[in-house]
C-alpha positions as semicolon CSV with decimal commas, in nm:
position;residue;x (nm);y (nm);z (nm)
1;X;8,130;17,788;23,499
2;X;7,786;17,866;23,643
3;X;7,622;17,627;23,379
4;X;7,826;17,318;23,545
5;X;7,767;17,477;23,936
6;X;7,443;17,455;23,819
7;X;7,448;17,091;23,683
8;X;7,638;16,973;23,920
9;X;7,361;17,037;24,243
10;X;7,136;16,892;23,991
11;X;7,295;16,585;23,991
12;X;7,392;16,598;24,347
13;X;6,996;16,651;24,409
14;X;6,874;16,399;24,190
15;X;7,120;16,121;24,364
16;X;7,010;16,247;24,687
17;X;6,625;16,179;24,594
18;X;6,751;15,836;24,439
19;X;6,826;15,717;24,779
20;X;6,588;15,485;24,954
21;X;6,546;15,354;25,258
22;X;6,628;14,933;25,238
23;X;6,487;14,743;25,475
24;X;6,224;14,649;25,733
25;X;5,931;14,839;25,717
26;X;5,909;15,024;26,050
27;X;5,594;15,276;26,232
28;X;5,684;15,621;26,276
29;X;5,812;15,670;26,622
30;X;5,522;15,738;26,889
31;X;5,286;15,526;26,642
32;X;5,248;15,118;26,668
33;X;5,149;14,848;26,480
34;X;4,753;14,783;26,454
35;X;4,636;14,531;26,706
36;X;4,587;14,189;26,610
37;X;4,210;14,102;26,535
38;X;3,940;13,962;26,707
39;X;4,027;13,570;26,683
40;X;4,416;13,644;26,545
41;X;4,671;13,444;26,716
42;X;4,982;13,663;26,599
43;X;5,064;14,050;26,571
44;X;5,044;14,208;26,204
45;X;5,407;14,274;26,083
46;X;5,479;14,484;25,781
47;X;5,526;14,189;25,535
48;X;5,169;14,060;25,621
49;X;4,995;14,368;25,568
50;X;5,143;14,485;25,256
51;X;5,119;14,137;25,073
52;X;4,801;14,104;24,849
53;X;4,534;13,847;24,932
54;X;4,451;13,597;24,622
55;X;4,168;13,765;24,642
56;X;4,290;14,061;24,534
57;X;4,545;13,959;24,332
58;X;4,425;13,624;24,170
59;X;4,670;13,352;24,002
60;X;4,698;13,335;23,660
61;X;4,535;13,000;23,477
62;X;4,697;12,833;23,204
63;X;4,465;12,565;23,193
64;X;4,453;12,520;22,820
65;X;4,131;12,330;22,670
66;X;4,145;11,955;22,641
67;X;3,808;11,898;22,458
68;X;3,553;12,079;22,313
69;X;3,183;12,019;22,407
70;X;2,876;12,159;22,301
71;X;2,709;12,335;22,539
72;X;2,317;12,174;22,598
73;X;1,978;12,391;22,428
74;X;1,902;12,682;22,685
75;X;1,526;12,668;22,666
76;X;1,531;13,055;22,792
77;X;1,731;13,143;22,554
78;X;1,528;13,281;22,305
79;X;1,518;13,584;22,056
80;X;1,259;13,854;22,147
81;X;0,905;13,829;22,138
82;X;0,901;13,394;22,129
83;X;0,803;13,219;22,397
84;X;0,997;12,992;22,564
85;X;0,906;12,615;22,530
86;X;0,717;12,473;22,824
87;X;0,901;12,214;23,038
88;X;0,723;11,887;23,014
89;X;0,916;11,602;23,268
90;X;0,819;11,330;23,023
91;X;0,904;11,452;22,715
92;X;1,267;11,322;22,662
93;X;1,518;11,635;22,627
94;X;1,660;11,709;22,286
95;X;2,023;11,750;22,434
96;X;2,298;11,921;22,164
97;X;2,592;11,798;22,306
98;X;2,757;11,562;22,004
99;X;3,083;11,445;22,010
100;X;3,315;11,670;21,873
101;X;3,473;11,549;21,559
């Protein structure tokens, strides 16, 4: 008998805690809502300030890839201790982009 007492404000508690306020969010009473920024036309409401910016929450891309190029020679891009080659403007580039078969 005590064991179900027992389970019983258990599961009274737990359904208590379950319950949630639905709706609009709302200030405490006394506070406000922030005051619009310099330059804002309209007051912040609830929805505005809790929804993320793209920024911070970014779209996701499916942008799958339609061709494959070869990316040019990076002259800088060199193993350690070489030199990189000196850029002469009439020397014709030596480009490694090919067509990709």
């Amino acid at each position: 008998m005590k064991v179900q007492r027992v389970l019983l404000i258990i599961a009274v508690a737990m359904t208590a805690t379950a319950c949630g306020k639905v709706g609009d969010l709302d200030p405490r009473t006394g506070n406000s809502m922030p005051p619009a920024a310099y330059g804002q036309r309209t007051a912040q409401t609830a929805e505005i300030l809790s929804t993320s910016s793209v920024q911070a929450r970014p779209d996701r891309t499916d942008e799958l890839l339609k061709r494959s190029d070869r990316r040019e020679d990076d002259p800088f891009d060199v193993p350690p201790g070489e030199e990189p080659i000196a850029f002469n403007p009439e020397q014709p580039t030596q480009s490694a982009k090919t067509s990709p078969e």
